[in-house]
C-alpha positions as CSV (number, residue, x, y, z in Angstrom):
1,X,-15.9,31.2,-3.3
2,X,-13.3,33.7,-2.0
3,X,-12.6,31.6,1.4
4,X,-12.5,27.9,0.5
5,X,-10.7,25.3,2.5
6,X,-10.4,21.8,2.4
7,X,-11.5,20.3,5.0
8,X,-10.6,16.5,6.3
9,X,-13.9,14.2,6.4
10,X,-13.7,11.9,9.6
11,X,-13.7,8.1,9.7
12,X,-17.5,7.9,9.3
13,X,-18.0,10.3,6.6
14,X,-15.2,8.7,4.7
15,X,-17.0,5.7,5.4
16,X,-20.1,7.2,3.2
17,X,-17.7,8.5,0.5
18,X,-19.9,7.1,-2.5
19,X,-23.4,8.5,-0.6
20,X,-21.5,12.0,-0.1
21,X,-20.4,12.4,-3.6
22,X,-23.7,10.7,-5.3
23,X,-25.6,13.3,-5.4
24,X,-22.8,15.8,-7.8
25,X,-23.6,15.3,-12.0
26,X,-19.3,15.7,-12.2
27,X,-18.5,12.6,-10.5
28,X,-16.9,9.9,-12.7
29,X,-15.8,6.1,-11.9
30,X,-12.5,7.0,-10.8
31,X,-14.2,8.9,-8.0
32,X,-16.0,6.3,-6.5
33,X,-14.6,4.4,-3.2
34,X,-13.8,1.6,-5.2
35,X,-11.1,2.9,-7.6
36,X,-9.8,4.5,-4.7
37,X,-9.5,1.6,-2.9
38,X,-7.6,-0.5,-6.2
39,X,-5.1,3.1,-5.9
40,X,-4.2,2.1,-2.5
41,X,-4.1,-1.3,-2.6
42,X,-1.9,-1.5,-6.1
43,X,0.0,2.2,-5.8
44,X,0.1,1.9,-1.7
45,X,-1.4,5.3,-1.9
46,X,-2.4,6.9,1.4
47,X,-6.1,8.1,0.6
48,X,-6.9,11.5,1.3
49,X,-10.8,12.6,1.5
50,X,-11.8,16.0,2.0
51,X,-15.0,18.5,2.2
52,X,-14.5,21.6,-0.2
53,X,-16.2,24.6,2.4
54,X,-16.9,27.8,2.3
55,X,-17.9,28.9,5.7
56,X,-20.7,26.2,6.7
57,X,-21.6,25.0,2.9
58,X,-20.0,22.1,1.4
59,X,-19.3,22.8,-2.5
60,X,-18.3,19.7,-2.9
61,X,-16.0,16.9,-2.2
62,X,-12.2,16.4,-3.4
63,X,-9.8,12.9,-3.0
64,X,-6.7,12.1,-3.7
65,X,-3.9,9.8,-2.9
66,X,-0.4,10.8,-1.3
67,X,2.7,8.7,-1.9
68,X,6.2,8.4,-0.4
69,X,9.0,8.7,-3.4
70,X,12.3,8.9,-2.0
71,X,12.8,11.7,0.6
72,X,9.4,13.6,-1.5
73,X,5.6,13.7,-0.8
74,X,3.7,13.4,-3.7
75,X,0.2,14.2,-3.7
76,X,-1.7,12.8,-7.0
77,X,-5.5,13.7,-8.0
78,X,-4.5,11.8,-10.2
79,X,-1.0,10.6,-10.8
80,X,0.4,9.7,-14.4
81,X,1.3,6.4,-13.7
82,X,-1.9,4.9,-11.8
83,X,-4.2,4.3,-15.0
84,X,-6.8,7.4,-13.9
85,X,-8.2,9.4,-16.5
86,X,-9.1,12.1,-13.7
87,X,-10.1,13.1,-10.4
88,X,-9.9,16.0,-8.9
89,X,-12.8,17.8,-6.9
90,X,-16.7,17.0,-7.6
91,X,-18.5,20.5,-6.9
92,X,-22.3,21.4,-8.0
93,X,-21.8,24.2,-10.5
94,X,-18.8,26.2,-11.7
95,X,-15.4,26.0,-9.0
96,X,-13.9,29.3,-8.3
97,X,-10.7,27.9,-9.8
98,X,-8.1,30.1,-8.0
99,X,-9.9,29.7,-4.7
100,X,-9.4,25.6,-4.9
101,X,-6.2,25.6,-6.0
102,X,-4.9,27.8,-3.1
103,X,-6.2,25.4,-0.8
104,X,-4.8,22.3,-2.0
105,X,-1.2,24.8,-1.6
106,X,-2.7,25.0,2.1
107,X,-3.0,20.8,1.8
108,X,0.8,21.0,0.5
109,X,1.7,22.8,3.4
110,X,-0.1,20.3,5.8
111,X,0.7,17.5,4.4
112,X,4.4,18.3,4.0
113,X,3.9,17.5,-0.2
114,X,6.4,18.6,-2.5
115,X,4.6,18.1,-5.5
116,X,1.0,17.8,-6.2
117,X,-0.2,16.7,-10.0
118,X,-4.3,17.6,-11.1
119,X,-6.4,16.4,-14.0
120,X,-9.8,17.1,-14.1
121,X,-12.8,17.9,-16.7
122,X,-13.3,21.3,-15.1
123,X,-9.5,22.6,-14.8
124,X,-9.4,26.1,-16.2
125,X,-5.8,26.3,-17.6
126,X,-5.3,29.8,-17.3
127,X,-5.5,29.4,-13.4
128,X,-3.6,26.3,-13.1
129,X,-0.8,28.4,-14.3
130,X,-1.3,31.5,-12.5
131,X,-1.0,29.4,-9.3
132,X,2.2,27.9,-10.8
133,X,1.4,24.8,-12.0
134,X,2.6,23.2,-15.5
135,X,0.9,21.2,-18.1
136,X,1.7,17.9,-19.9
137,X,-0.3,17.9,-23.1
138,X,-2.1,14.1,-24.3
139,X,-4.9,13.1,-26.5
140,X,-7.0,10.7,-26.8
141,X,-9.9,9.3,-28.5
142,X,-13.4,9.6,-27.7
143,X,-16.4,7.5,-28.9
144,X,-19.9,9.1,-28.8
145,X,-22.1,6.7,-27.7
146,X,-25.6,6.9,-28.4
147,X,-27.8,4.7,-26.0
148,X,-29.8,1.8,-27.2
149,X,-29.0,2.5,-30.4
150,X,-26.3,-0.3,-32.1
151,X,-27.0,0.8,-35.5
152,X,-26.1,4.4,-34.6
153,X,-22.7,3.4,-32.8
154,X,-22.2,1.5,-35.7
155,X,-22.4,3.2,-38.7
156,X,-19.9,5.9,-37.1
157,X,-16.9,3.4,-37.5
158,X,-14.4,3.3,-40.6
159,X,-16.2,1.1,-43.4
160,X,-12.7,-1.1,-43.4
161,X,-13.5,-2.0,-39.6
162,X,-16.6,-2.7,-40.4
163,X,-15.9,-5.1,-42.6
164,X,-13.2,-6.5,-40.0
165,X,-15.6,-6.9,-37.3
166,X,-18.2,-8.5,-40.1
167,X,-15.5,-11.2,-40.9
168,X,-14.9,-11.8,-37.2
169,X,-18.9,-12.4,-36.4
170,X,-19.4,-14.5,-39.8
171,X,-15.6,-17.1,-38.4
172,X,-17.8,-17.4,-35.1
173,X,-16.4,-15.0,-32.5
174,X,-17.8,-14.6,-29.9
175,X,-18.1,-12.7,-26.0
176,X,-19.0,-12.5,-22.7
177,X,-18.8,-10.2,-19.8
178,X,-17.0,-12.5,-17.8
179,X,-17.1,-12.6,-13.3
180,X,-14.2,-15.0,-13.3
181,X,-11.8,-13.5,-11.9
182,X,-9.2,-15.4,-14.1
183,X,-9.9,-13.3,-16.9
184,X,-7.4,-10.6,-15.1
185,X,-4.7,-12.8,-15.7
186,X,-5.6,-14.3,-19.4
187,X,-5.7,-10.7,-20.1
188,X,-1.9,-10.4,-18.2
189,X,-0.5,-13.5,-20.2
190,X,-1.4,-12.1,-23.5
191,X,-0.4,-8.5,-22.7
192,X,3.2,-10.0,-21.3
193,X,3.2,-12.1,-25.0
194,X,3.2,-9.0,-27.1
195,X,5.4,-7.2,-25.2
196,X,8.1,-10.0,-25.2
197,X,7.1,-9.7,-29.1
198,X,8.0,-6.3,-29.0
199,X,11.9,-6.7,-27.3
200,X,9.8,-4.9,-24.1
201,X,8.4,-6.1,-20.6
202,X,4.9,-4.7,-19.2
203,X,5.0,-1.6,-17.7
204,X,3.4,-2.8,-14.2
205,X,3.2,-5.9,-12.9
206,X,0.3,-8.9,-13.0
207,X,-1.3,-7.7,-9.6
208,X,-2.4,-4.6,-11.2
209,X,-5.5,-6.1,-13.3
210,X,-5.9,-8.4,-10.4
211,X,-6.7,-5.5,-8.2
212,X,-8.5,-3.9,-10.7
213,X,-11.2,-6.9,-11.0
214,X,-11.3,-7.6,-7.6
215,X,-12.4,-4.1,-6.9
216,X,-14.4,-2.6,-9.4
217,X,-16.1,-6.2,-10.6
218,X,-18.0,-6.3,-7.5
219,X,-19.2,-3.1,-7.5
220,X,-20.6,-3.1,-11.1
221,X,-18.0,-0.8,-12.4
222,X,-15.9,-3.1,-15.1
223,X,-16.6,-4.9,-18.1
224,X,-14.2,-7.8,-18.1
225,X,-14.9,-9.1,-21.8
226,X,-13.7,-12.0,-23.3
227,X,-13.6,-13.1,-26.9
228,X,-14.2,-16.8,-28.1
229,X,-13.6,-18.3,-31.4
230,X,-16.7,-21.2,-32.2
231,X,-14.6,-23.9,-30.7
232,X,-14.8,-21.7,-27.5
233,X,-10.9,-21.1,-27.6
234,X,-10.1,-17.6,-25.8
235,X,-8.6,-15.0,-28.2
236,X,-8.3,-12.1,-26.9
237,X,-9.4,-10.1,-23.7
238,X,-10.1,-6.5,-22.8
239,X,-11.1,-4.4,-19.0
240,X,-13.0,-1.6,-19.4
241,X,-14.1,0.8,-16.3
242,X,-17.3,2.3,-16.4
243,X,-19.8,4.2,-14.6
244,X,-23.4,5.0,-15.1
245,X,-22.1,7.7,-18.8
246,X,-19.0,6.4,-19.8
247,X,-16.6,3.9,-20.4
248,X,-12.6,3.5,-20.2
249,X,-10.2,1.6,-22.3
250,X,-8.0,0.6,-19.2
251,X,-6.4,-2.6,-21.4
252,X,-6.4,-5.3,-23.9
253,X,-4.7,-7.9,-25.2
254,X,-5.0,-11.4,-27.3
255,X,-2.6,-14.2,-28.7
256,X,-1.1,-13.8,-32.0
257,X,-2.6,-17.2,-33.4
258,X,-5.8,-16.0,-34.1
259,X,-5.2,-12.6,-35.2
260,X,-6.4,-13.0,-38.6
261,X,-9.9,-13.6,-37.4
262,X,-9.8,-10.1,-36.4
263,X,-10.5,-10.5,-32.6
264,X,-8.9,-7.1,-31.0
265,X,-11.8,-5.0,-33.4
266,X,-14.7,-7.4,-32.3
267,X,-13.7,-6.7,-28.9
268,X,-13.6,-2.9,-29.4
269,X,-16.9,-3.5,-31.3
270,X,-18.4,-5.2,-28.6
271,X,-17.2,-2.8,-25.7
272,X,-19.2,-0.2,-27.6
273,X,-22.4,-1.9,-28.1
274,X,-22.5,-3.5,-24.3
275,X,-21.8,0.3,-23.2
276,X,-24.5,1.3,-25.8
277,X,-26.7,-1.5,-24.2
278,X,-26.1,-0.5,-20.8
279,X,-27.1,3.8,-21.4
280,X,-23.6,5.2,-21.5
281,X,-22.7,7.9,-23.4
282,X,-19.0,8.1,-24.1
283,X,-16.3,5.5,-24.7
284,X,-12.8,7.3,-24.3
285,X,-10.4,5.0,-25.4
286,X,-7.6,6.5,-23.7
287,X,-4.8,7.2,-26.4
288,X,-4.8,8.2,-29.5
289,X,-3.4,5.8,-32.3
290,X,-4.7,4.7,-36.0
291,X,-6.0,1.5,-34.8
292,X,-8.3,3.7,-32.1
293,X,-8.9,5.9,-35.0
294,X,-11.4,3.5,-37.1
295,X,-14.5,3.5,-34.4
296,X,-15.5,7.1,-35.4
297,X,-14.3,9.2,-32.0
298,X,-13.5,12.8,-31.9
299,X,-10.1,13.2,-31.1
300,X,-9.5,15.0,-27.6
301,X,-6.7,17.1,-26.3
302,X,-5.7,16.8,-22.4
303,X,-3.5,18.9,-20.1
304,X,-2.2,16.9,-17.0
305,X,-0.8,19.6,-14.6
306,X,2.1,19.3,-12.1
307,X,3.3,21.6,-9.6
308,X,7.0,21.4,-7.7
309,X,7.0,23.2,-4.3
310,X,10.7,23.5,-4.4
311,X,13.7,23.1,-6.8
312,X,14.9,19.6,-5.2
313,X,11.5,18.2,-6.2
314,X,11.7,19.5,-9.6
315,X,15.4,18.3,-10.4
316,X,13.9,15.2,-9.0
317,X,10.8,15.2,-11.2
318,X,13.0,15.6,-14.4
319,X,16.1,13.2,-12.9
320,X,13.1,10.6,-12.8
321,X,11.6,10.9,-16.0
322,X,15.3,10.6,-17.3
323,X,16.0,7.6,-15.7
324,X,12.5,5.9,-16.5
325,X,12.9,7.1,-20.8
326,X,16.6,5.3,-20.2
327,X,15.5,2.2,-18.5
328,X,12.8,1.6,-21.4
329,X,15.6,2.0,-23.8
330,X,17.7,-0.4,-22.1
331,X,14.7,-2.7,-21.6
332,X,14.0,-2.5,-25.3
333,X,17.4,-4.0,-26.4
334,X,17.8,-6.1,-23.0
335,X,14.6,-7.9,-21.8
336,X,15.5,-10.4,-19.8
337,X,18.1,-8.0,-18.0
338,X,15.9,-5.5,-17.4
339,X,12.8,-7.7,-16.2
340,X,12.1,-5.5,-13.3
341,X,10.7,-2.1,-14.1
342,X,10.5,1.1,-12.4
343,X,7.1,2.0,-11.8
344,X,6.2,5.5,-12.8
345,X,4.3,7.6,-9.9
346,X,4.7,11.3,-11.5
């Protein structure tokens, strides 16, 4: 793949952006027109669609979402701050690494970006920095799920949250995969109650889970659970984006009455056994953390890469990322002063 280009699909083929990519095995949730759509309508992303060519073949597809920060262009496949595990390109077999990455410089160019950030399963690190990029290390857990098999997912969590979730099943608990769109903001409620707890305020507003269910509920790519005590009282909540192998851990939250019944790991619990009932194959949890740590996953490292096309943009990068660790500082001491928070893009 020595000549590769990206090239920009037209109205109709953007139109047939989940038929285009259906057919590549690398394709994940946060590819599909419907997360894309939620990035737009919650970020105010500009969507970017493009075909990856070399001469007349298509390798594969590649989207992404370009917003306005200050005087910069930032191009994000994904950003940090919108929720998405990855993106990047779909491709059938093995990318020629250095040959994709010089055309989304060529994008840059085009586009007039003046930083673009990448995260994707099949990023080969040793290009990403050859072509100048730089890497922001994470982890998180991952649950092996093992399809229509309960007892299987089961007896790979910690005995002590077994015998959590055991308590919550014998007091009564219990849950549905809700439609109601009212779950996004019993889930916000709670969230904004143990933040408050916490001297903090949520990191993004109450429209963001709104969006979320309104665009992925629809199209069969969220489990909106909710947990129920036996007088039917809601305890806790928890959205998790799927597709047809895995699962996400995009939030959760419940009141702090109740907590001794043991609600949050019943609603982990029960995330993994609907995915389980449902074929998937991998739960990633999305953080790491000891309370992640009891369902049994493998503990994953991830490299989220940047790359400033000029020194403004990095100074600005950094002069952000100052100002945003400061403001969550000031917000921990001051709550109500500091009720408005930046929203983090990069």
């Amino acid at each position: 793949m020595s000549s590769v280009r990206l090239e920009p699909l037209d109205a109709a083929e953007a139109r047939r952006w989940d038929a285009l990519i259906e057919p590549f095995p690398d394709r994940q949730v946060f590819h599909r027109r419907a997360w894309l759509d939620y990035l737009a309508a919650s970020r105010g992303a500009e969507l970017k669609m493009w075909s990856l060519r070399e001469g007349r073949h298509v390798h594969g597809y590649f989207g992404a979402g370009i917003i306005q920060k200050g005087p910069f262009r930032i191009l994000g496949s994904p950003l940090r701050g919108w929720g998405t595990n990855f993106l990047g390109p779909v491709v059938q077999g093995e990318i020629d690494s250095k040959a994709f990455l010089a055309a989304v410089d060529e994008v840059a160019r085009e586009e007039g970006v003046a930083m673009t950030e990448l995260e994707y399963p099949a990023q080969q690190s040793e290009a990403l920095q050859r072509a100048g990029y730089e890497a922001e290390e994470g982890r998180t857990y991952v649950v092996p799920l093992t399809p229509f098999d309960e007892k299987a997912c089961w007896d790979r969590i910690h005995s002590k949250k077994r015998n959590q979730i055991r308590k919550a099943i014998k007091c009564g608990l219990t849950v549905e995969d809700t439609d109601d769109p009212a779950v996004a903001d019993e889930f916000y409620e709670r969230f904004e109650d143990l933040m408050r707890r916490k001297g903090r305020v949520p990191p993004y507003p109450s429209e963001y889970p709104r969006l979320l269910f309104r665009h992925l509920k629809p199209a069969g790519l969220l489990f909106s659970l909710r947990v129920r005590d036996g007088s039917g009282s809601i305890l806790s909540t928890g959205l998790f984006p799927h597709d047809d192998r895995s699962m996400y851990f995009w939030g959760g939250s419940s009141w702090q009455d109740g907590r001794d019944l043991n609600p949050n790991d019943f609603l982990q619990w029960s995330a993994i056994r609907v995915g389980s009932e449902r074929g998937l194959t991998a739960y990633n949890m999305c953080g790491p953390g000891r309370f992640k740590r009891g369902f049994g996953g493998d503990l994953m490292e991830l490299r989220r890469w940047h790359k400033c096309y000029s020194r403004p943009a990095r100074w600005a990068r950094r002069g952000y990322e100052m100002y945003f660790n400061a403001w969550n500082r000031l917000a921990a001491r001051f709550p109500r002063a500091s009720a408005v928070p930046p929203r983090p893009t990069a």
